[in-house]
PAGUPA-388687 format. One record per residue: residue in one letter; y negated, x, z negated of N, C-alpha, C, O in turn. Coordinates in steps of 0.05 Angstrom, whole numbers, padded with zeros to 5 digits, m for minus. Atoms other than C-alpha are relative to their C-alpha. Layout:
BEGIN
<r><aa>A</aa><n_c2>Y</n_c2><n_c1>X</n_c1><n_c3>Z</n_c3><ca_c2>Y</ca_c2><ca_c1>X</ca_c1><ca_c3>Z</ca_c3><c_c2>Y</c_c2><c_c1>X</c_c1><c_c3>Z</c_c3><o_c2>Y</o_c2><o_c1>X</o_c1><o_c3>Z</o_c3></r>
...
***
This chain:
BEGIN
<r><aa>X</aa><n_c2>m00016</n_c2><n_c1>00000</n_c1><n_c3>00023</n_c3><ca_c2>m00590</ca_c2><ca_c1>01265</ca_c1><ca_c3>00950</ca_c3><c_c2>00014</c_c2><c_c1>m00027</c_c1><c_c3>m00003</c_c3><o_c2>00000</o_c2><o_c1>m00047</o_c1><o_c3>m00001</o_c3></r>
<r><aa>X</aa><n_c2>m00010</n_c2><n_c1>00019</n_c1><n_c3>00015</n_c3><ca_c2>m00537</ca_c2><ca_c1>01217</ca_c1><ca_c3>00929</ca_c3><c_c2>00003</c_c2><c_c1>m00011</c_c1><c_c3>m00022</c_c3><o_c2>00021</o_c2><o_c1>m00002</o_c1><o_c3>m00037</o_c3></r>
<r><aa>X</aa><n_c2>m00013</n_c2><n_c1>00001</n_c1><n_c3>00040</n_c3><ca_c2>m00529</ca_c2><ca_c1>01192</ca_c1><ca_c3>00861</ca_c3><c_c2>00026</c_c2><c_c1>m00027</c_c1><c_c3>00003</c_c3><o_c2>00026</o_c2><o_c1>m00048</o_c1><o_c3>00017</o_c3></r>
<r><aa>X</aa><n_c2>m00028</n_c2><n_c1>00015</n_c1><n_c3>m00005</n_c3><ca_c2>m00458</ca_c2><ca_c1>01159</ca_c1><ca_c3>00852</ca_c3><c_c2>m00004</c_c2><c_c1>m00013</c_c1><c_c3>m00025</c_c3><o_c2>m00003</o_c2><o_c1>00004</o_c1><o_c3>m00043</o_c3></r>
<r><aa>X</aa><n_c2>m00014</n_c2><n_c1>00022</n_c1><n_c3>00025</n_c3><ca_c2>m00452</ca_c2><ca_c1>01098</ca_c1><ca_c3>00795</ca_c3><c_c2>00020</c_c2><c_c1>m00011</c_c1><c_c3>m00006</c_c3><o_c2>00022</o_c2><o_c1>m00034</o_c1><o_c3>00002</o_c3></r>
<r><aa>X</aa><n_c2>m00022</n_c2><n_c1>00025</n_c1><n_c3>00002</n_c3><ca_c2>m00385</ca_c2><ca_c1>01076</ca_c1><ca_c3>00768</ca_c3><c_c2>m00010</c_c2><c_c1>m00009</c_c1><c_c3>m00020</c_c3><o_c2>m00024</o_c2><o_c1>00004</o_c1><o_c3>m00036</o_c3></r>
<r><aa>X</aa><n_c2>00004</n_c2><n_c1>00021</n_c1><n_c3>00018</n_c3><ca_c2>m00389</ca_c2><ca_c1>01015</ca_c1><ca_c3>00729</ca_c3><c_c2>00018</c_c2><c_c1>m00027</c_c1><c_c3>m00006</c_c3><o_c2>00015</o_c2><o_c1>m00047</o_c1><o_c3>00007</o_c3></r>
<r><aa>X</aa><n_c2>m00012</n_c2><n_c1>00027</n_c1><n_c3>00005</n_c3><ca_c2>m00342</ca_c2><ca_c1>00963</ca_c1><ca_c3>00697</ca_c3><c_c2>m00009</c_c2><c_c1>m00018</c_c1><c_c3>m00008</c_c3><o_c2>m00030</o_c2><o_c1>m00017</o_c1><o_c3>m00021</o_c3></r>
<r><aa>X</aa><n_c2>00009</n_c2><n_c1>00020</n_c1><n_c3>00010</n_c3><ca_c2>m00345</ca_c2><ca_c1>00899</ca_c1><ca_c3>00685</ca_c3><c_c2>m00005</c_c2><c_c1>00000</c_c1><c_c3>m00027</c_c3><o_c2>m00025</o_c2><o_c1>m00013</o_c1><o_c3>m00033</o_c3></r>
<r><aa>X</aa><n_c2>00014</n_c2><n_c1>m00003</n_c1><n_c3>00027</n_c3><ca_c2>m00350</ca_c2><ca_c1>00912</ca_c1><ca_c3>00609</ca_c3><c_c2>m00026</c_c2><c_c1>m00002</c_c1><c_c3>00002</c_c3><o_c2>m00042</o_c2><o_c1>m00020</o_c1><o_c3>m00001</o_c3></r>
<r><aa>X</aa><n_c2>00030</n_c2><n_c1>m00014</n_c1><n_c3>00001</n_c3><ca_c2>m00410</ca_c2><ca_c1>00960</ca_c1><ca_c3>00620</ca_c3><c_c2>m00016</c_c2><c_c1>m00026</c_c1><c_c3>00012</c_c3><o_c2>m00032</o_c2><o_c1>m00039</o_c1><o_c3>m00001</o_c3></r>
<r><aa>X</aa><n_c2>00020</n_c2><n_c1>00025</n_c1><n_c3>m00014</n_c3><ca_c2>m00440</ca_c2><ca_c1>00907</ca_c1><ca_c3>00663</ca_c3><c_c2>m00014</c_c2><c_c1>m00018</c_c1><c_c3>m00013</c_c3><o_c2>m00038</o_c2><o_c1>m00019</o_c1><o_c3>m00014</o_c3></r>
<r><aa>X</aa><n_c2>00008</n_c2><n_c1>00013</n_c1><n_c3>00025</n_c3><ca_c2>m00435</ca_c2><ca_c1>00854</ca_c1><ca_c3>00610</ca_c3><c_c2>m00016</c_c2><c_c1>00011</c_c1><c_c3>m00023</c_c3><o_c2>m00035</o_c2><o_c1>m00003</o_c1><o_c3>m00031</o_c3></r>
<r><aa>X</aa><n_c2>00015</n_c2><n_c1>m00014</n_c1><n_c3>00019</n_c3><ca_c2>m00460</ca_c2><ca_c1>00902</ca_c1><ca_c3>00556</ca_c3><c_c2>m00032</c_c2><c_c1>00007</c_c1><c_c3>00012</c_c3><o_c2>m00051</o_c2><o_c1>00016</o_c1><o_c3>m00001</o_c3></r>
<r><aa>X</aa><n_c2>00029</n_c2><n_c1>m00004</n_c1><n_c3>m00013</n_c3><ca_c2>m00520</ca_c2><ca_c1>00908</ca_c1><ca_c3>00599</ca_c3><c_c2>m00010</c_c2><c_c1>m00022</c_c1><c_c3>00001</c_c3><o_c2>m00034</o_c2><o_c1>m00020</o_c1><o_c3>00000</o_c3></r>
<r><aa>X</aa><n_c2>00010</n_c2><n_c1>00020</n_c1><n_c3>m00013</n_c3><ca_c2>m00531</ca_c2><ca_c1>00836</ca_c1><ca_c3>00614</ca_c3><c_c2>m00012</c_c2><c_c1>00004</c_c1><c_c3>00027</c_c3><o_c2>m00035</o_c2><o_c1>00002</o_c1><o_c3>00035</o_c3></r>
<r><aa>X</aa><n_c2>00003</n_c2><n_c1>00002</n_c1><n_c3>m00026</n_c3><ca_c2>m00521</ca_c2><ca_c1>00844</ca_c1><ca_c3>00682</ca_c3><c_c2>00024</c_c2><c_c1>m00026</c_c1><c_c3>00018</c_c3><o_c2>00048</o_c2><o_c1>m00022</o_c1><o_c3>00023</o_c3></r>
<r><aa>X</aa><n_c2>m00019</n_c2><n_c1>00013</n_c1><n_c3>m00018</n_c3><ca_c2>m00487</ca_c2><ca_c1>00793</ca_c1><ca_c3>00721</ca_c3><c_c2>00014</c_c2><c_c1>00006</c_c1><c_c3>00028</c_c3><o_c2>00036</o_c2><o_c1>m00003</o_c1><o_c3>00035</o_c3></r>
<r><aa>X</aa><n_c2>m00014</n_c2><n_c1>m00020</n_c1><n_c3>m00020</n_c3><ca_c2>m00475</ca_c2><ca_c1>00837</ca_c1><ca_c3>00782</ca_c3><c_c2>m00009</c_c2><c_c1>00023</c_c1><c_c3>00006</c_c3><o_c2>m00026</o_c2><o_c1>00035</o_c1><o_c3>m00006</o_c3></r>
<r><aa>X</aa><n_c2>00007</n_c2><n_c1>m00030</n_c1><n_c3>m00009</n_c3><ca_c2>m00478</ca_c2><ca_c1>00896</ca_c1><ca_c3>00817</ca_c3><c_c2>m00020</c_c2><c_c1>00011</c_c1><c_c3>00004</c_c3><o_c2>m00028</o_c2><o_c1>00033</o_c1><o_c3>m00002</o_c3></r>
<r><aa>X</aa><n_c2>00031</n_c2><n_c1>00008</n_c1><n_c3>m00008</n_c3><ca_c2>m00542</ca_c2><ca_c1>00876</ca_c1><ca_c3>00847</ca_c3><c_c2>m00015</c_c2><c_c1>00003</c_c1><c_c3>m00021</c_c3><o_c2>m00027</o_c2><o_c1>00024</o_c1><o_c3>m00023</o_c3></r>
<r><aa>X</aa><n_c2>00014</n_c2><n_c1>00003</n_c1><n_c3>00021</n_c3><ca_c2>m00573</ca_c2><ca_c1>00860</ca_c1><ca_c3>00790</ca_c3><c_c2>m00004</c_c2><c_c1>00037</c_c1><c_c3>m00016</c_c3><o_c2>m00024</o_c2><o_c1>00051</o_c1><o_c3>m00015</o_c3></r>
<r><aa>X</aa><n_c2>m00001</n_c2><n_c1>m00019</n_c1><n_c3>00001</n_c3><ca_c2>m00552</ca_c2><ca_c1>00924</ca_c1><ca_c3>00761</ca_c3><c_c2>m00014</c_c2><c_c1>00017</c_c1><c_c3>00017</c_c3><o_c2>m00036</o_c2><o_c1>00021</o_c1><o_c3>00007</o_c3></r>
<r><aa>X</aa><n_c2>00005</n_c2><n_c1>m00018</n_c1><n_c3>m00019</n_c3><ca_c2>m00568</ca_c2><ca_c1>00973</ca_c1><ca_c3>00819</ca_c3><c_c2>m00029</c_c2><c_c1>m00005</c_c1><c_c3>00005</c_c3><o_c2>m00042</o_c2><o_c1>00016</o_c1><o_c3>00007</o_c3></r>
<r><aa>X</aa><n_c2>00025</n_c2><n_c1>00001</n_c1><n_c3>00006</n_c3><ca_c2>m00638</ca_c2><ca_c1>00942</ca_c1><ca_c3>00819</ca_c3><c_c2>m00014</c_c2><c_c1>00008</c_c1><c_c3>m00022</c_c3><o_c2>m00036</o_c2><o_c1>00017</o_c1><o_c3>m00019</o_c3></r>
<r><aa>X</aa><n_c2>00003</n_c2><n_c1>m00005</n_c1><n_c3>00028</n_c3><ca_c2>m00641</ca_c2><ca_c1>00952</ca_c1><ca_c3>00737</ca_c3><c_c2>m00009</c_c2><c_c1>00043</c_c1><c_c3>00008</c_c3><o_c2>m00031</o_c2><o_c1>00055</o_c1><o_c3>00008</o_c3></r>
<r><aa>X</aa><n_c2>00000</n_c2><n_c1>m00036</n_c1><n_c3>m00006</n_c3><ca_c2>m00620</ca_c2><ca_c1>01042</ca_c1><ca_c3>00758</ca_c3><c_c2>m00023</c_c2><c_c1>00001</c_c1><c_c3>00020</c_c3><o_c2>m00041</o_c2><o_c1>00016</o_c1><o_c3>00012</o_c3></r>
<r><aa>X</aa><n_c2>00015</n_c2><n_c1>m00006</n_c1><n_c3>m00020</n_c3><ca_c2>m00661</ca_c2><ca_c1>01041</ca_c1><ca_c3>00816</ca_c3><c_c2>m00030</c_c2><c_c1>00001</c_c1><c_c3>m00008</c_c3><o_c2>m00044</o_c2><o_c1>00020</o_c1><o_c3>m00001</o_c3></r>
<r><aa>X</aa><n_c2>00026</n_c2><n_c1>m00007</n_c1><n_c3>00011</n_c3><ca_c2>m00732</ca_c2><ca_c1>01019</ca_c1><ca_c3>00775</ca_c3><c_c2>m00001</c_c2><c_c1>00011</c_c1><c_c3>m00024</c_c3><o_c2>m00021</o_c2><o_c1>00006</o_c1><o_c3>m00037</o_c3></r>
<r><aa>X</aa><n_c2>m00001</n_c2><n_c1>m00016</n_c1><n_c3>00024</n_c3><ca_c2>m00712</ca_c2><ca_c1>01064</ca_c1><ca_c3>00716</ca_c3><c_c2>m00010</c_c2><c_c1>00027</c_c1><c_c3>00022</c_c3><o_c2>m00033</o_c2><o_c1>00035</o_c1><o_c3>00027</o_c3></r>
<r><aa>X</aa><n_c2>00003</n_c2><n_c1>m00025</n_c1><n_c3>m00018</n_c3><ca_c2>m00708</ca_c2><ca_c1>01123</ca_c1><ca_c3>00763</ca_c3><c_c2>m00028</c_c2><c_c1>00002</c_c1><c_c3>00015</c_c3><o_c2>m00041</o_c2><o_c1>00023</o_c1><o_c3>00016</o_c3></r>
<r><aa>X</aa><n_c2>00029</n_c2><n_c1>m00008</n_c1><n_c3>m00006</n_c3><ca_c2>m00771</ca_c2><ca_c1>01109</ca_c1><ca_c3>00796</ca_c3><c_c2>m00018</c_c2><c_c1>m00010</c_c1><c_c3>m00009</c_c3><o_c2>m00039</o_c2><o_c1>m00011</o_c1><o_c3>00003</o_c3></r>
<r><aa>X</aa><n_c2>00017</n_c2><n_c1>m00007</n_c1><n_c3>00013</n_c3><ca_c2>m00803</ca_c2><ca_c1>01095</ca_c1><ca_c3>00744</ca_c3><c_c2>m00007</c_c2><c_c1>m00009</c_c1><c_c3>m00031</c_c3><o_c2>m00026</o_c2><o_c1>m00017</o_c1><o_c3>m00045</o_c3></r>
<r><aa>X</aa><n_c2>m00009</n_c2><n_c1>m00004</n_c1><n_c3>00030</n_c3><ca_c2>m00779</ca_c2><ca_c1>01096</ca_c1><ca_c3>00682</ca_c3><c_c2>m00003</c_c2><c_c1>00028</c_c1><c_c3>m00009</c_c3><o_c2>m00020</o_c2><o_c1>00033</o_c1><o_c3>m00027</o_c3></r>
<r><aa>X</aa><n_c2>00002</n_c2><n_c1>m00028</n_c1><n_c3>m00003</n_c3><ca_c2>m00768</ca_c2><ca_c1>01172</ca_c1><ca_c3>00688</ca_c3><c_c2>m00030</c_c2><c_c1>00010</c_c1><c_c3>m00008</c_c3><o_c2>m00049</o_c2><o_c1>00001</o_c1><o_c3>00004</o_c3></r>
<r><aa>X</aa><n_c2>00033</n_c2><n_c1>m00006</n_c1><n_c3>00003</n_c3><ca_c2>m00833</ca_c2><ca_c1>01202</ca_c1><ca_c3>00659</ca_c3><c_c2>00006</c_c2><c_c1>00031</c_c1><c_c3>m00004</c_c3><o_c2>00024</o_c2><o_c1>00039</o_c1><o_c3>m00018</o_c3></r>
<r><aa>X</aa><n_c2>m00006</n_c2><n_c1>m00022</n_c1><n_c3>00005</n_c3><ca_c2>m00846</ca_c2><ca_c1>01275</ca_c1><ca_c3>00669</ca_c3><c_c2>m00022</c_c2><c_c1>00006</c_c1><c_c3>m00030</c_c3><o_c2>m00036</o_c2><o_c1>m00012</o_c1><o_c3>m00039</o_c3></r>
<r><aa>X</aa><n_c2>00022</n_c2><n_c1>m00004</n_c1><n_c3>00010</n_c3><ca_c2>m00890</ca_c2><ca_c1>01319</ca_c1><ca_c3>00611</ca_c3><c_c2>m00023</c_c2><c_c1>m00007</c_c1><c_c3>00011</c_c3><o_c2>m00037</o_c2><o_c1>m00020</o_c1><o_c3>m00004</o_c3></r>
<r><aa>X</aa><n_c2>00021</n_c2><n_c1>00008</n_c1><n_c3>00005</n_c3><ca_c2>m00944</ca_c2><ca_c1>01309</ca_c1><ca_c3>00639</ca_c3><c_c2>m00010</c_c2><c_c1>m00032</c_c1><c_c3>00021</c_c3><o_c2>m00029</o_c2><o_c1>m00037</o_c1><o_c3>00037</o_c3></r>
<r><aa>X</aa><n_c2>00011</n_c2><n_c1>00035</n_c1><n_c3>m00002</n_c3><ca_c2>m00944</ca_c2><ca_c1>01229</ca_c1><ca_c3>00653</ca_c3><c_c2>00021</c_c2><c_c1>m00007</c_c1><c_c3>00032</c_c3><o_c2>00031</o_c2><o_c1>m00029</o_c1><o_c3>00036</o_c3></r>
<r><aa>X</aa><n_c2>m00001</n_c2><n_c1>00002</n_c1><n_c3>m00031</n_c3><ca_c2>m00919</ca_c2><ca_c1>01233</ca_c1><ca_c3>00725</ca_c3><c_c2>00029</c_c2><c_c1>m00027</c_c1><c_c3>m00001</c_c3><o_c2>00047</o_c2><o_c1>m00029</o_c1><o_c3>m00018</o_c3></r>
<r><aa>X</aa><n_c2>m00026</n_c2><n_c1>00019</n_c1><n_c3>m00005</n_c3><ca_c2>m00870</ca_c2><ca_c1>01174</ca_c1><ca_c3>00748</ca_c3><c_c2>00028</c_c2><c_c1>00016</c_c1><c_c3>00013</c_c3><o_c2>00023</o_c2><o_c1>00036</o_c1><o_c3>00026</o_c3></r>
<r><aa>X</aa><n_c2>m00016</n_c2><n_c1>m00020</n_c1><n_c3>m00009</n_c3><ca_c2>m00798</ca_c2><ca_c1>01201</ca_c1><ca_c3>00767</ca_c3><c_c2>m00008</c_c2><c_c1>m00008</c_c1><c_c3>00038</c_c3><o_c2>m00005</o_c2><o_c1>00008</o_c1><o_c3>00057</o_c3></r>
<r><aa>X</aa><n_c2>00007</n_c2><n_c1>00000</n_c1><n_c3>m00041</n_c3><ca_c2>m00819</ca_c2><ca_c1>01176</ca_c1><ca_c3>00848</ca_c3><c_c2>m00018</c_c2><c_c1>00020</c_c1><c_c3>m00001</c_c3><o_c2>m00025</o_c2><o_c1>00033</o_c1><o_c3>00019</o_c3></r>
<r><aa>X</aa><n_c2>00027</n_c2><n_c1>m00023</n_c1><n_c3>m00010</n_c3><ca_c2>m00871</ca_c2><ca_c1>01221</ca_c1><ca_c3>00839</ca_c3><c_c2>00014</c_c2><c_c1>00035</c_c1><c_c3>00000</c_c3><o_c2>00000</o_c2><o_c1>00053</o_c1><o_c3>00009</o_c3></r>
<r><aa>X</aa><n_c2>m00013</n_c2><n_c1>m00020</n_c1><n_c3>m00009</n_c3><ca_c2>m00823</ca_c2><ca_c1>01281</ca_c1><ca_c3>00838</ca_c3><c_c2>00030</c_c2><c_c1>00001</c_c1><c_c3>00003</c_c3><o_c2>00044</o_c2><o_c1>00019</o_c1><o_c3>m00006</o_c3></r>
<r><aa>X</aa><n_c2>m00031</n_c2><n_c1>m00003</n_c1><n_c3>00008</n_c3><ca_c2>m00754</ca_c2><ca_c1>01263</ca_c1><ca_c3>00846</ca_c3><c_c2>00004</c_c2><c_c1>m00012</c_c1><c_c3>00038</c_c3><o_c2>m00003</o_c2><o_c1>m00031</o_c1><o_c3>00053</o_c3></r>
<r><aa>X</aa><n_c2>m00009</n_c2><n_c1>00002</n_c1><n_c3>m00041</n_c3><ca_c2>m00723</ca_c2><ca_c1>01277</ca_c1><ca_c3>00924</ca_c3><c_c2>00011</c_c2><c_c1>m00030</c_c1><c_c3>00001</c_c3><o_c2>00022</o_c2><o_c1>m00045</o_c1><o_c3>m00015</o_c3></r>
<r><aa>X</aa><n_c2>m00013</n_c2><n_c1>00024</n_c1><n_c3>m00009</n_c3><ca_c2>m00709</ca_c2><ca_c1>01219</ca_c1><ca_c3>00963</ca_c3><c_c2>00029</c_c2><c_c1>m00001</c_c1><c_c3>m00007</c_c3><o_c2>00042</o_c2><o_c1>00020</o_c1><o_c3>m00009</o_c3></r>
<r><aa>X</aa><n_c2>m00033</n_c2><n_c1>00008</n_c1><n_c3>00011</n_c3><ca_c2>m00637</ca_c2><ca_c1>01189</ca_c1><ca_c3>00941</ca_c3><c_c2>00010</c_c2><c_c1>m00029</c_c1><c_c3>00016</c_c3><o_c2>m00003</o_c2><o_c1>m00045</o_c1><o_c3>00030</o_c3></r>
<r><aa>X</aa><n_c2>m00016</n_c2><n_c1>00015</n_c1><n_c3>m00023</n_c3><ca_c2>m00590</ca_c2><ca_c1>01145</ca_c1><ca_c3>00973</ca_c3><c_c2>00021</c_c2><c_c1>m00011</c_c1><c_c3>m00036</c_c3><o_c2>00033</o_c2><o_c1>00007</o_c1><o_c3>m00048</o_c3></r>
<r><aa>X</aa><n_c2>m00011</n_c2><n_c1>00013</n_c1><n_c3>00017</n_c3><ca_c2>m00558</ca_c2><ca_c1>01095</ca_c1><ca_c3>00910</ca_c3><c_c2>00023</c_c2><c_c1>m00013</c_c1><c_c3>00004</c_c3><o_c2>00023</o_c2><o_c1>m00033</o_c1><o_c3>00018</o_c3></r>
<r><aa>X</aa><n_c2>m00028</n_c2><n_c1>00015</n_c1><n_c3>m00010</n_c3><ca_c2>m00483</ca_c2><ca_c1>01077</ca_c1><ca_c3>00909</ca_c3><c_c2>00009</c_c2><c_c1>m00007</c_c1><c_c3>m00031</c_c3><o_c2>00012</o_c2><o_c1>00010</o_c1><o_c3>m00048</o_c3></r>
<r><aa>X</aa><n_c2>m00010</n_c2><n_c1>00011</n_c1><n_c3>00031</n_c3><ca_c2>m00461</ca_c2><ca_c1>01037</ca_c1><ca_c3>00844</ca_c3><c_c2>00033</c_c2><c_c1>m00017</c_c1><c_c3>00018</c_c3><o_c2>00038</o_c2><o_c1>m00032</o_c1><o_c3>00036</o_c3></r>
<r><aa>X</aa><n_c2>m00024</n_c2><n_c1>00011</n_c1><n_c3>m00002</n_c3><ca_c2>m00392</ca_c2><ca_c1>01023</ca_c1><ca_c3>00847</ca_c3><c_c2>00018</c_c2><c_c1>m00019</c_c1><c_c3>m00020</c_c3><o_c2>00022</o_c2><o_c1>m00015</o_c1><o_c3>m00044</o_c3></r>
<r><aa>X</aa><n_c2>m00023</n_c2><n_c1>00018</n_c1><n_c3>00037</n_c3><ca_c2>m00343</ca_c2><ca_c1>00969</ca_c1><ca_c3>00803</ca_c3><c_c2>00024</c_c2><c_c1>00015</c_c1><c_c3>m00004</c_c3><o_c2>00038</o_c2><o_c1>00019</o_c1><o_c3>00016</o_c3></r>
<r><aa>X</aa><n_c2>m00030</n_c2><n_c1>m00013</n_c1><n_c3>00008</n_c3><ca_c2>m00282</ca_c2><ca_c1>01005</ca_c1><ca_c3>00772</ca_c3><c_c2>00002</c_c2><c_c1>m00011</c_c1><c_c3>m00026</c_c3><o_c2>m00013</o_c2><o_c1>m00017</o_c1><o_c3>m00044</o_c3></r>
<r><aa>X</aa><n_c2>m00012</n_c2><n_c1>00024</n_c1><n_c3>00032</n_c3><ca_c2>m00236</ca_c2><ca_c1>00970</ca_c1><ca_c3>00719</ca_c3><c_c2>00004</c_c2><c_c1>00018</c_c1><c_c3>m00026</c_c3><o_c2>00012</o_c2><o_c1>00007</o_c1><o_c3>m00047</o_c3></r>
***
């Protein structure tokens, strides 16, 4: 699975993110494991391998 991120520099700022990096690390430990199913589970614990592309657009 892919998951595709656009993101402007606004959003970025509104995040307190200084880059993309920063960001793309922020999505990446939400998703595995931020994500909580009913019953407790982390989203790595059921969510297919993924392939993360965050992109900048103005």
């Amino acid at each position: 699975m892919i998951i595709r991120i656009e993101v402007s520099n606004a959003e970025l700022q509104a995040m307190d993110c200084d880059s993309l990096d920063e960001f793309e690390d922020q999505i990446r430990s939400q998703l595995d494991n931020g994500v909580v199913t009913s019953d407790g589970g982390a989203g790595a614990d059921w969510m297919a391998e993924y392939d993360l592309e965050v992109i900048r657009v103005n």
